[in-house]
VOZA-917723 format. One record per residue: residue in one letter; chain; x, y, z of N, C-alpha, C in turn. Coordinates in steps of 0.02 Angstrom, whole numbers, plus 50000, padded with zeros to 5 digits. Example, Ala and Ser with C-alpha at 12.3 -4.5 7.8 and 13.67 -1.06 7.14 Angstrom:
! residues 2
[atom A; A; [50660; 49716; 50390]; [50615; 49775; 50390]; [50660; 49835; 50390]]
[atom S; A; [50642; 49888; 50354]; [50684; 49947; 50357]; [50645; 50002; 50394]]
! end
This chain:
! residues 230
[atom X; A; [54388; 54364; 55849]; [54420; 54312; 55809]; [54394; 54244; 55831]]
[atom X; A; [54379; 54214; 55776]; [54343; 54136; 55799]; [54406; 54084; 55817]]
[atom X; A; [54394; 54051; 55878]; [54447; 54007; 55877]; [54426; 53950; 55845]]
[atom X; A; [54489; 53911; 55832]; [54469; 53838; 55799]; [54444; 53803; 55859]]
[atom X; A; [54413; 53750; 55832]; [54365; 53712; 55862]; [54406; 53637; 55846]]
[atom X; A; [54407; 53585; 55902]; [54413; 53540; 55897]; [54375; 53485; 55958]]
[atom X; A; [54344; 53451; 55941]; [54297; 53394; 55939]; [54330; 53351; 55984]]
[atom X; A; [54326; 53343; 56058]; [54372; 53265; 56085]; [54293; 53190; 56088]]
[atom X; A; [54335; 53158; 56059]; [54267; 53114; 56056]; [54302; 53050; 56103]]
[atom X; A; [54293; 53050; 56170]; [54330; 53012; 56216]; [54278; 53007; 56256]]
[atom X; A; [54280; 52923; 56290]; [54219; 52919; 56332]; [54243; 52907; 56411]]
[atom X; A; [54327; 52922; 56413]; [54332; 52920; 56481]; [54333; 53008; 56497]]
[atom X; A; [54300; 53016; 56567]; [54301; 53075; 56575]; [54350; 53117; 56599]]
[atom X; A; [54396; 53079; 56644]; [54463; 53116; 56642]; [54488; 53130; 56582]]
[atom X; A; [54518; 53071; 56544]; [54541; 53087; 56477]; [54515; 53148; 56439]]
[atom X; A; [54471; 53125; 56426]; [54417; 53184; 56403]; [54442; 53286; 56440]]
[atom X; A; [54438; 53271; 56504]; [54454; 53327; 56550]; [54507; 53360; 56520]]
[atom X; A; [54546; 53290; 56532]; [54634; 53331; 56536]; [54646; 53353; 56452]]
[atom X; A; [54621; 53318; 56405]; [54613; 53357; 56341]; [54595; 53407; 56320]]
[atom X; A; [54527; 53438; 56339]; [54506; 53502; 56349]; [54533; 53547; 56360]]
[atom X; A; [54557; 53521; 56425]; [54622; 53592; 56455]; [54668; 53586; 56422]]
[atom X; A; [54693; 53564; 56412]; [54760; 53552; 56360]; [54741; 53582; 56278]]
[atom X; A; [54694; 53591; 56263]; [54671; 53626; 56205]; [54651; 53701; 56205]]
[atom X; A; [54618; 53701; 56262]; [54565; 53775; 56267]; [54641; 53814; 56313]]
[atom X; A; [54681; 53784; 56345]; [54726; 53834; 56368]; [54777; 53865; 56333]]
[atom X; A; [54784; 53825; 56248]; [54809; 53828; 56187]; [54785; 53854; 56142]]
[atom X; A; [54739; 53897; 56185]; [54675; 53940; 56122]; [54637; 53904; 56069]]
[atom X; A; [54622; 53840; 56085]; [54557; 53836; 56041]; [54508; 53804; 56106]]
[atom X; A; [54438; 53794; 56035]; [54394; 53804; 56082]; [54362; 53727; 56072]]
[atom X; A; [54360; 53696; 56117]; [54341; 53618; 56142]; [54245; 53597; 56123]]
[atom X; A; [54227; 53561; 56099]; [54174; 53509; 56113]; [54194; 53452; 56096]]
[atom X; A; [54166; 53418; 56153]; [54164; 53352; 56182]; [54115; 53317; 56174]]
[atom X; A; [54107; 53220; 56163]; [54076; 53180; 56153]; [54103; 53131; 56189]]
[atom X; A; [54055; 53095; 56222]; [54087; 53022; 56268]; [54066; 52982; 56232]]
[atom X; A; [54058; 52965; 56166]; [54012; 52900; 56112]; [54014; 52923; 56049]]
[atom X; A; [54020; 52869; 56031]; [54058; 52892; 55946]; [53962; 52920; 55897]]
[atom X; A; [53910; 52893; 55924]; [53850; 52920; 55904]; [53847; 53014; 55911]]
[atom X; A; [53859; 53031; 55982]; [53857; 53087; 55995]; [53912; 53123; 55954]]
[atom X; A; [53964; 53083; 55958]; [54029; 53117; 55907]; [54018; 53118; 55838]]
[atom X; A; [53991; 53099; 55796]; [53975; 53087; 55734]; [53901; 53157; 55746]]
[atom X; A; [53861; 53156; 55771]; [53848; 53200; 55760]; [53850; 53284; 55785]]
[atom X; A; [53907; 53278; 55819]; [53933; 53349; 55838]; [53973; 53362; 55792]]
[atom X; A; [54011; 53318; 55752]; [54045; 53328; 55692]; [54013; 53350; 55625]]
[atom X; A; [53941; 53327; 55621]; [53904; 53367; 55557]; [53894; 53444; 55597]]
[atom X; A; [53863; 53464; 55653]; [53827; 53509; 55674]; [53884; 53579; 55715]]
[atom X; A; [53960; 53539; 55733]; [53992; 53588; 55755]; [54072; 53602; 55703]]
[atom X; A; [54069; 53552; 55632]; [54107; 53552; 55577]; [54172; 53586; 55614]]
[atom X; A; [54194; 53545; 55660]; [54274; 53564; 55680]; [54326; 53567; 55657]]
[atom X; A; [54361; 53591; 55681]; [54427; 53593; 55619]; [54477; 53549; 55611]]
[atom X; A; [54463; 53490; 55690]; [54510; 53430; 55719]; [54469; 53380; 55741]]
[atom X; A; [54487; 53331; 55742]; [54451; 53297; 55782]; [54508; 53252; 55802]]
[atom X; A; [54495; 53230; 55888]; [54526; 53190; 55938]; [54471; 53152; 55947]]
[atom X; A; [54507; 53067; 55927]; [54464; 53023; 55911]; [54491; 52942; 55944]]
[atom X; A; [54449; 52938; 56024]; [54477; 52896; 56053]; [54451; 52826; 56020]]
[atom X; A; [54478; 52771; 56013]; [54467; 52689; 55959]; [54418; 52634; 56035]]
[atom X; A; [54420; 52654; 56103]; [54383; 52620; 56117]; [54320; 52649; 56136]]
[atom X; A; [54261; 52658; 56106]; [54208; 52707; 56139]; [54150; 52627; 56137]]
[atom X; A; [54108; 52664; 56195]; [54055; 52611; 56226]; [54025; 52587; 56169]]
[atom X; A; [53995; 52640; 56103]; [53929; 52607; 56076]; [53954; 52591; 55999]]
[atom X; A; [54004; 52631; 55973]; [54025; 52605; 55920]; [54098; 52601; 55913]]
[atom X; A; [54139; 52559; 55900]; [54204; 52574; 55879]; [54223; 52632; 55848]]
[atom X; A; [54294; 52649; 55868]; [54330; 52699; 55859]; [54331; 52716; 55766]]
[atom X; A; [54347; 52642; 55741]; [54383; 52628; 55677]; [54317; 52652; 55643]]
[atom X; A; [54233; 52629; 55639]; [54195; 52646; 55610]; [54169; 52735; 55629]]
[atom X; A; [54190; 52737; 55661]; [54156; 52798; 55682]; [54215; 52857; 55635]]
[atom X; A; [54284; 52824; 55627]; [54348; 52849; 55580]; [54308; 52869; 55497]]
[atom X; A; [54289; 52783; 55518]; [54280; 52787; 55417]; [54190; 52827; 55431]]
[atom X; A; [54135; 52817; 55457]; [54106; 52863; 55433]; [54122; 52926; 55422]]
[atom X; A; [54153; 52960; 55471]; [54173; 53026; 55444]; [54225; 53031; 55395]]
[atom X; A; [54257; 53008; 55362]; [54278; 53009; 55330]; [54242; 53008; 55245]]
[atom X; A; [54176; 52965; 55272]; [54141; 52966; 55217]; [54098; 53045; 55177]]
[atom X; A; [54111; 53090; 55228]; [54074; 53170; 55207]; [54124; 53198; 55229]]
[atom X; A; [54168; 53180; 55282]; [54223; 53258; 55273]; [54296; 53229; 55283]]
[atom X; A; [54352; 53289; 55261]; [54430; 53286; 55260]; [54449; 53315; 55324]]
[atom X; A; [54403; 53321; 55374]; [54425; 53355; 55426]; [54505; 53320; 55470]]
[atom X; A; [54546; 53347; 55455]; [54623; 53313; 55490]; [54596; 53270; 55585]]
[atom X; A; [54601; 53205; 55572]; [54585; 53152; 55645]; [54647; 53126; 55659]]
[atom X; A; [54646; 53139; 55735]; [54696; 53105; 55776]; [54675; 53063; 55827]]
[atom X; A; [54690; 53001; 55806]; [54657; 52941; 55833]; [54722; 52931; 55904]]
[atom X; A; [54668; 52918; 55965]; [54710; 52930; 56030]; [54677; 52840; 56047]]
[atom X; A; [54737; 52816; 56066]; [54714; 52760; 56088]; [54756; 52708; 56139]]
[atom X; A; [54709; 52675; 56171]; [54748; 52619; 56210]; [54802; 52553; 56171]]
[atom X; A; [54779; 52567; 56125]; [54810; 52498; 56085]; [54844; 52510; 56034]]
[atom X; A; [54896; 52486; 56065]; [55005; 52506; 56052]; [55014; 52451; 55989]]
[atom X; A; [54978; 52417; 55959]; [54990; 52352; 55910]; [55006; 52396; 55852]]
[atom X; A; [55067; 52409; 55813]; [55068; 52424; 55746]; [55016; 52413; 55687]]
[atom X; A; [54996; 52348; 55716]; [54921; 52332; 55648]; [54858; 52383; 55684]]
[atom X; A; [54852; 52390; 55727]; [54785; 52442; 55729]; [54824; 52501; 55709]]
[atom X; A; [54882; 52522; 55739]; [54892; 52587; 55709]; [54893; 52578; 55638]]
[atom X; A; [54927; 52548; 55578]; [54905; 52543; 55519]; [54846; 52557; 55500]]
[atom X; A; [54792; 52522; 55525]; [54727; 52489; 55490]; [54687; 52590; 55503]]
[atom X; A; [54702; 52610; 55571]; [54696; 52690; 55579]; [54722; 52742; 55524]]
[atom X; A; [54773; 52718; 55515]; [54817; 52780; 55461]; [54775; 52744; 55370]]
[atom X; A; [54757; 52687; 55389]; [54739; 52667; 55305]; [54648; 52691; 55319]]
[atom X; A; [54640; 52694; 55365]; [54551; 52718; 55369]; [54543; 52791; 55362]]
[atom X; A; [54601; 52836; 55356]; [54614; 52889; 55348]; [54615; 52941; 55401]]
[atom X; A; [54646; 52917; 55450]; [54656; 52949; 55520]; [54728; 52991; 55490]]
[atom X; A; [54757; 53039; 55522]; [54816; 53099; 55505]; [54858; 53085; 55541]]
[atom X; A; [54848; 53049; 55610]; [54911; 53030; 55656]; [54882; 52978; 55717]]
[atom X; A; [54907; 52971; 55753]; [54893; 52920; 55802]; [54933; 52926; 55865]]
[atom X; A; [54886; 52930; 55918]; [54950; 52953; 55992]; [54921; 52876; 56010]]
[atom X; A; [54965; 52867; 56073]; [54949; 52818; 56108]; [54943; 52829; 56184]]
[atom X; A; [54905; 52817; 56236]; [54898; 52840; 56281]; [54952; 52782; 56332]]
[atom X; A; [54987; 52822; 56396]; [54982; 52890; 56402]; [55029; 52930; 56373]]
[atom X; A; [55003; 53014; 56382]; [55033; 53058; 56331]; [55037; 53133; 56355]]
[atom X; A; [55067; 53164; 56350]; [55084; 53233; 56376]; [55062; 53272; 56327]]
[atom X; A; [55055; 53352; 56372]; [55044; 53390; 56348]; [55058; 53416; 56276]]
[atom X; A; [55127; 53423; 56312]; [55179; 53457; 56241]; [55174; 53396; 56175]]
[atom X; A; [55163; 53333; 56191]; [55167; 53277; 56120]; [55097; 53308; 56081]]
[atom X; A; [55035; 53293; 56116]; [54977; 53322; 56097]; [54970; 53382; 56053]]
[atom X; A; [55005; 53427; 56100]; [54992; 53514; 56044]; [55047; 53515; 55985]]
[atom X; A; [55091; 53459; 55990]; [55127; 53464; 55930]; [55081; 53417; 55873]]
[atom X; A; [55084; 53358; 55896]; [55010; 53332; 55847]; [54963; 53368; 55813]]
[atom X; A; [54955; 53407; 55868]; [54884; 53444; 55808]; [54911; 53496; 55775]]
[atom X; A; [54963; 53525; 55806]; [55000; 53569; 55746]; [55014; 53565; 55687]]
[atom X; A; [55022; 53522; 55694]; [55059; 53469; 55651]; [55004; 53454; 55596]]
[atom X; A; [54948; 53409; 55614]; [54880; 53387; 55580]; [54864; 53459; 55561]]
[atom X; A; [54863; 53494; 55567]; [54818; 53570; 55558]; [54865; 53595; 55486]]
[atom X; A; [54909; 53583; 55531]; [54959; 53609; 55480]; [54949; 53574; 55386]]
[atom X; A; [54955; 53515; 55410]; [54960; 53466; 55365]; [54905; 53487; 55309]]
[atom X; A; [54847; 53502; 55343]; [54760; 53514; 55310]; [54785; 53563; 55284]]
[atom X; A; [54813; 53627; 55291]; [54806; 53700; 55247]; [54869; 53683; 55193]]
[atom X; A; [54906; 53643; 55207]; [54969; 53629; 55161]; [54953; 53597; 55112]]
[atom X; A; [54910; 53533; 55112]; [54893; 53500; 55052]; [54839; 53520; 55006]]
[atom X; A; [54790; 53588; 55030]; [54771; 53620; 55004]; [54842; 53668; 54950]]
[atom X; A; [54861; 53712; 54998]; [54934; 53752; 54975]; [54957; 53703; 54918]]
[atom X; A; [54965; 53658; 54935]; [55036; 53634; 54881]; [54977; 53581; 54814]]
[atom X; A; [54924; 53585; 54822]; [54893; 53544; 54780]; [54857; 53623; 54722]]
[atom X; A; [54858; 53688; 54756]; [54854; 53739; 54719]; [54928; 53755; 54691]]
[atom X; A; [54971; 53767; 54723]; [55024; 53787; 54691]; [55069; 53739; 54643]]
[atom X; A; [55064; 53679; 54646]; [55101; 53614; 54614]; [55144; 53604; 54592]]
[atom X; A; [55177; 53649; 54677]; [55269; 53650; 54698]; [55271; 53642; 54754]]
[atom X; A; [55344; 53586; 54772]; [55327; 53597; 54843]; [55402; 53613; 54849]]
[atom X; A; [55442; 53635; 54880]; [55494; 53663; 54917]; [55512; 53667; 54985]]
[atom X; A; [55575; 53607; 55011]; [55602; 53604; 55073]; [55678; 53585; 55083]]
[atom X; A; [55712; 53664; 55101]; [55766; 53654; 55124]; [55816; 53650; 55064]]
[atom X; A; [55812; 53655; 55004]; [55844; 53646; 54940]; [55806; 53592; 54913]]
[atom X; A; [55775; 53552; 54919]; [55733; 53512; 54876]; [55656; 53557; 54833]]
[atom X; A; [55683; 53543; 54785]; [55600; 53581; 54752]; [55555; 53523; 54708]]
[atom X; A; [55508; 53510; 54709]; [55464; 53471; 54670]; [55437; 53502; 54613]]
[atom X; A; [55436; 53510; 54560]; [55375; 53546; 54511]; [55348; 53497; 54480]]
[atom X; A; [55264; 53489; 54515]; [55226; 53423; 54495]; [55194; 53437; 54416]]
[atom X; A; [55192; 53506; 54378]; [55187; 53514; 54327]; [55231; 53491; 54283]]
[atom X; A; [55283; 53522; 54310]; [55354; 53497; 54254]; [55376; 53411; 54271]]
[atom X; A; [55352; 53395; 54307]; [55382; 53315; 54334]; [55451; 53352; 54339]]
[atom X; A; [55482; 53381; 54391]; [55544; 53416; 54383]; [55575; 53410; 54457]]
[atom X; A; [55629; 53382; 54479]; [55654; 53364; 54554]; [55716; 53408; 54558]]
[atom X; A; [55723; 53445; 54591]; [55792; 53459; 54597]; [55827; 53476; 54648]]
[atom X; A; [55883; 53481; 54673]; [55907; 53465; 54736]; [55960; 53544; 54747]]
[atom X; A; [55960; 53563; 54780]; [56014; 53653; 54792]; [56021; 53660; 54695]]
[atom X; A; [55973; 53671; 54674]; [55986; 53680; 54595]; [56010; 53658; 54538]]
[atom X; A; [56015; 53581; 54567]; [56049; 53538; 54538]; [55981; 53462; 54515]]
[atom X; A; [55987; 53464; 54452]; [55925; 53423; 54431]; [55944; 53332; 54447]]
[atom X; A; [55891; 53324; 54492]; [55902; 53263; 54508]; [55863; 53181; 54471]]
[atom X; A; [55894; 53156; 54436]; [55849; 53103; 54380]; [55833; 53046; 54431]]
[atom X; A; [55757; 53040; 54415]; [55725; 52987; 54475]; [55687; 52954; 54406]]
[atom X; A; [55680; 52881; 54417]; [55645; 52857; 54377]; [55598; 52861; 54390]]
[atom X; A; [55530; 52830; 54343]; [55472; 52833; 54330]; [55451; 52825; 54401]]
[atom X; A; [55445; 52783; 54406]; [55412; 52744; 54501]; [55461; 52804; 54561]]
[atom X; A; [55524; 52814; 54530]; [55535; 52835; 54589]; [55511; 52921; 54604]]
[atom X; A; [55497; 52946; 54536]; [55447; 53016; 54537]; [55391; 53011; 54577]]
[atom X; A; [55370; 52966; 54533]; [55282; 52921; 54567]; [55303; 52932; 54642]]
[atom X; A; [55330; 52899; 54669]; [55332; 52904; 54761]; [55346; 52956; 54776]]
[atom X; A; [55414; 52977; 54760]; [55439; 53033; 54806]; [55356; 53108; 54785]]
[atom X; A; [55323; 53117; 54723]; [55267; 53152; 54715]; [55208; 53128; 54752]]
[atom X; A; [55204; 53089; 54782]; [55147; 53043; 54820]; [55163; 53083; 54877]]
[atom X; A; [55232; 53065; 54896]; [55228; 53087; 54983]; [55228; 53166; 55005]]
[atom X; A; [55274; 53201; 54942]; [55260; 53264; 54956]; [55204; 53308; 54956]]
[atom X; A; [55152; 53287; 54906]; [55105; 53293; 54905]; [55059; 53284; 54981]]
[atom X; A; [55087; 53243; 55009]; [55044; 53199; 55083]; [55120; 53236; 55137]]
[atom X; A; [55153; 53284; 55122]; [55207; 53305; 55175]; [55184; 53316; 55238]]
[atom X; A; [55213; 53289; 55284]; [55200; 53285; 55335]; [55143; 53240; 55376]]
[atom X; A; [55121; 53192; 55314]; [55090; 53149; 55363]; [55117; 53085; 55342]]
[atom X; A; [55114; 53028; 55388]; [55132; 52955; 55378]; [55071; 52930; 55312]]
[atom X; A; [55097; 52898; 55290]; [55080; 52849; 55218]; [55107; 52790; 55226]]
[atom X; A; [55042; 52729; 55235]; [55066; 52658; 55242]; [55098; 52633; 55202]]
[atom X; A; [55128; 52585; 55206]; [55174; 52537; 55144]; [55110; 52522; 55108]]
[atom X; A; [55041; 52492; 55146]; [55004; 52481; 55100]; [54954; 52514; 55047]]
[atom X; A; [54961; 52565; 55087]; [54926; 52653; 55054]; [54952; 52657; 54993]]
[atom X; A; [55019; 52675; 54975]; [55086; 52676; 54936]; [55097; 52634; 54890]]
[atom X; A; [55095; 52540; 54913]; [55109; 52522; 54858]; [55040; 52507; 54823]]
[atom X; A; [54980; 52514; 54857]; [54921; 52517; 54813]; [54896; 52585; 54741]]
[atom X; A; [54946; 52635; 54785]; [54943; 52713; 54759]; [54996; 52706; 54675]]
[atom X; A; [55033; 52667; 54697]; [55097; 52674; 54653]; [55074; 52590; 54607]]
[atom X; A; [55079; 52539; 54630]; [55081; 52490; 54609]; [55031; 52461; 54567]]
[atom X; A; [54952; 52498; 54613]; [54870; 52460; 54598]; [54888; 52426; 54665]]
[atom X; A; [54789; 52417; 54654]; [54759; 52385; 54711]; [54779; 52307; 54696]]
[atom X; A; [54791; 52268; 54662]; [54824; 52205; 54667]; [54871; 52193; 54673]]
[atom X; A; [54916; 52254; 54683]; [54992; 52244; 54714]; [55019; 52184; 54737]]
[atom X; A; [55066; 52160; 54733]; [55097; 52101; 54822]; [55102; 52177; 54887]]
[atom X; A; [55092; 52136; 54926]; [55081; 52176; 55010]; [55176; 52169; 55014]]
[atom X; A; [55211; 52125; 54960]; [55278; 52127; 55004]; [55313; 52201; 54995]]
[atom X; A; [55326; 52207; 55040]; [55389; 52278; 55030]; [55435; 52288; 55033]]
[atom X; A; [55478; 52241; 54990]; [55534; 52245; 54964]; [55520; 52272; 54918]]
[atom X; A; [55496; 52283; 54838]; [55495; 52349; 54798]; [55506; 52390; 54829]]
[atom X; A; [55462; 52406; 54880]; [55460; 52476; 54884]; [55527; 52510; 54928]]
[atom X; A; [55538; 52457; 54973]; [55597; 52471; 55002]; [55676; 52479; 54959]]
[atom X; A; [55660; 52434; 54914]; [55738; 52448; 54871]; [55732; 52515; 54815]]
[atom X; A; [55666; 52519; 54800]; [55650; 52605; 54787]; [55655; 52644; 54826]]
[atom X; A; [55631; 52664; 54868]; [55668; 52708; 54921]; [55724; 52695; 54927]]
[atom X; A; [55775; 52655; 54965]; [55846; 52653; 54947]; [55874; 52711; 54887]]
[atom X; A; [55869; 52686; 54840]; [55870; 52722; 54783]; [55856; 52778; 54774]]
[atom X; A; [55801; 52817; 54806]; [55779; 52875; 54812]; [55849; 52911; 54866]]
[atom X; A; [55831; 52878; 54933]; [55872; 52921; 54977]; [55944; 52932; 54927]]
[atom X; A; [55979; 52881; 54915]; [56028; 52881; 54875]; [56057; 52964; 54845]]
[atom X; A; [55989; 52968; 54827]; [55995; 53031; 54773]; [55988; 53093; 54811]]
[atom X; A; [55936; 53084; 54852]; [55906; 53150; 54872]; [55931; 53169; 54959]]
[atom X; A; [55984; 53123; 54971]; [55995; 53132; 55052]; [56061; 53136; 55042]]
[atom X; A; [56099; 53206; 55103]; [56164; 53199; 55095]; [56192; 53134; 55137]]
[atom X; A; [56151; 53102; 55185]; [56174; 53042; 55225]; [56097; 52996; 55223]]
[atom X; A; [56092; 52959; 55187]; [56058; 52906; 55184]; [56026; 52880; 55256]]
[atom X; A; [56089; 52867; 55288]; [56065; 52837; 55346]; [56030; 52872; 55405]]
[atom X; A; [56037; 52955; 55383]; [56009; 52991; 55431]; [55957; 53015; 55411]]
[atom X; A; [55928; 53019; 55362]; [55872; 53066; 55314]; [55858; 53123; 55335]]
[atom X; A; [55840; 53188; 55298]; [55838; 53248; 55309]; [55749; 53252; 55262]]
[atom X; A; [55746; 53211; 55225]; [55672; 53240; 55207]; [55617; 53176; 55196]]
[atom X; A; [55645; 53101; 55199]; [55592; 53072; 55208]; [55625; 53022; 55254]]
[atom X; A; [55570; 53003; 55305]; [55558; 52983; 55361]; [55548; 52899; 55375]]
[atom X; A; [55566; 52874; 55392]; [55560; 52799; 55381]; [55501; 52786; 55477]]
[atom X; A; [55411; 52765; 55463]; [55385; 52754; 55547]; [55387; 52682; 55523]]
[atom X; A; [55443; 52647; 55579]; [55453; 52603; 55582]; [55375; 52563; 55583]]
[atom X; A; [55385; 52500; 55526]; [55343; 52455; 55542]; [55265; 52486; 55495]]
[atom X; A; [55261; 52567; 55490]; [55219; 52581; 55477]; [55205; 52580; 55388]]
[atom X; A; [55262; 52646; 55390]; [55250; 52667; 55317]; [55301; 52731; 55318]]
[atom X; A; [55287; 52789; 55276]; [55344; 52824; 55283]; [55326; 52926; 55266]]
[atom X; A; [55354; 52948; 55286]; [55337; 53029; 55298]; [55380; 53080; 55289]]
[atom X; A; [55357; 53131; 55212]; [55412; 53181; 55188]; [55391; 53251; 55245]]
[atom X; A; [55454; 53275; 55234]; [55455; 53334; 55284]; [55408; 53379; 55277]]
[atom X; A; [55388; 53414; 55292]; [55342; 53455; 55276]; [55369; 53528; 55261]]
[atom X; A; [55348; 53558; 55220]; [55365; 53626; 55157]; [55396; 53673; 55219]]
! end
């Protein structure tokens, strides 16, 4: 049986170390890059199934080395980094990174991450073939534009279909405010997010038995926001 393969593209070598083991003792199987050159091309030649993608490397930035690959493959990236600023984590999740750790970081946070990212990749395949998604009594039918909640049909307006079908579609991964209101709004949107916030309001309203606690979409502070996954 082939194990999955995932890619650490980190140029410190401990880091690097303690990732490895933390992967290969989790049954998959590790290659490594200390430079986003060498990483970019172990990524055409060893087509991994993950990639761990540290933002400060010697010869090219983290962020370009994001968006080239991104430019030929959907491979699910988890951008590991020194820098805790909400705007780089944004500018990561809008370059099309799947999650973002921050160092330092444990074992157990790590293997749930990529669970998680892995997960995410065979699901949005799954649910973009089937074009239903279902969690917990919530069902989506993106054919029927059809929402309904323990069997009970739930009326969302126009915009508020539009979102709540955006994120399920993207379940389980974070989606920026600016991802979202460009997705929903257009690219000339206002950046403010109040729309979108008093839409959501509105949404939870409907679709949460406690608003303030949410059971299926996720409020990352500061970031953007994340439906449960199927």
């Amino acid at each position: 049986m082939n194990k999955p393969t995932i890619l650490i593209i980190e140029d410190e070598k401990n880091i690097g170390n303690y990732m490895e083991t933390i992967v290969t003792s989790n049954g998959y199987k590790a290659v490594c890059a200390a430079n986003g050159v060498s990483g970019l091309s172990m990524c055409t030649s060893h087509r991994p199934d993950l990639i761990l993608l540290d933002l400060g490397l010697p010869d090219i930035d983290g962020m370009e080395v994001l968006e080239r690959i991104r430019g030929f493959s959907a491979v699910p990236v988890i951008v590991i980094s020194a820098r805790t600023q909400e705007k780089e984590k944004v500018e990561a999740l809008d370059a099309g990174a799947d999650d973002y750790i921050t160092k330092p970081f444990g074992s157990e946070e790590l293997m749930a991450r990529i669970r998680t990212a892995m997960r995410h990749s065979v699901q949005t395949v799954q649910i973009a073939n089937s074009l239903i998604y279902c969690c917990d009594g919530l069902k989506i039918d993106f054919e029927k534009r059809l929402v309904t909640l323990d069997g009970q049909n739930v009326h969302l307006t126009q915009i508020e279909y539009k979102l709540v079908s955006l994120l399920a579609r993207n379940a389980g991964r974070v989606l920026t405010y600016d991802c979202i209101l460009k997705e929903i709004w257009g690219p000339f949107a206002d950046t403010d997010n109040q729309i979108l916030r008093v839409n959501m309001a509105n949404i939870r309203r409907k679709l949460e038995k406690n608003p303030a606690e949410p059971h299926y979409i996720f409020t990352e502070i500061g970031v953007g926001y994340r439906m449960r996954e199927n």
